[in-house]
C-alpha positions in Angstrom: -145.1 -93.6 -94.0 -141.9 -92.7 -95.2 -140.6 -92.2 -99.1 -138.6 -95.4 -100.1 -137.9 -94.2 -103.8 -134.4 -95.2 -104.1 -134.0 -93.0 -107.4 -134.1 -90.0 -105.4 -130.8 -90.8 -103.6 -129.1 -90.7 -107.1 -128.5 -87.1 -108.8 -126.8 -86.4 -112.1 -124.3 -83.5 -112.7 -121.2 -82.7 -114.9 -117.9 -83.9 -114.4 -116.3 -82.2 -112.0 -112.7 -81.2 -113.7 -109.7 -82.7 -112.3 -107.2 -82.9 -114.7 -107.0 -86.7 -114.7 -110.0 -89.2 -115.4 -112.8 -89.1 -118.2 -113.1 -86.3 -120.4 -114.4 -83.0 -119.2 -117.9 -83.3 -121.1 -118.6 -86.4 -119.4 -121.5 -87.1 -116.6 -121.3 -88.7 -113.1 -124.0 -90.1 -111.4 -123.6 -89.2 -107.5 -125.0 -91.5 -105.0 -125.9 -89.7 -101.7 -123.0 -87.3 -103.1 -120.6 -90.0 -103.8 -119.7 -90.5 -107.7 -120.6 -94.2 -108.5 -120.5 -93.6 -112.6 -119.5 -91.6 -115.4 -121.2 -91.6 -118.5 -119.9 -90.0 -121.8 -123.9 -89.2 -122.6 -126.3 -87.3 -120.6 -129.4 -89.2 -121.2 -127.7 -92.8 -120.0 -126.8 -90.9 -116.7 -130.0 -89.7 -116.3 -131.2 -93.5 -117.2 -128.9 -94.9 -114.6 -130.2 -92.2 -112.0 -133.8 -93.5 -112.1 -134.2 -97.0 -113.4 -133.3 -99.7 -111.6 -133.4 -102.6 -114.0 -130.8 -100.1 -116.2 -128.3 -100.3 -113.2 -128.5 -104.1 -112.3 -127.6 -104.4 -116.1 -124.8 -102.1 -116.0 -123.3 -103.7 -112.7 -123.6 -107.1 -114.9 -121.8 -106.4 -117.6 -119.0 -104.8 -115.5 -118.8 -108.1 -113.7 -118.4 -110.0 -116.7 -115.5 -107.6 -117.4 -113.7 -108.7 -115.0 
């Protein structure tokens, strides 16, 4: 049977530096090597990498947003 752990899709590494965008000692949470977030604190990035529930919140208050 195959592994079907979503969380392992999602990694968390340091902002790459651009020049433009969130600060340099930010975090981005890559999805199958795609940034989908940043966060300004390591420990949410690594919440948003492995817990679900955390994520479907996130998405929800960005909705409300706008």
């Amino acid at each position: 049977m195959a592994d079907t752990d979503s969380n392992e899709i999602y990694e968390v590494v340091p902002i790459a530096l651009t020049g433009r965008g969130p600060p340099n000692n930010w975090w981005t949470v890559r999805r199958n090597g795609v940034p989908v977030r940043h966060f300004p604190d390591k420990e949410m990035a690594e919440r948003f990498a492995t817990d679900p529930g955390y994520r479907t919140m996130v998405a929800r208050k960005k909705e409300k947003t706008e």
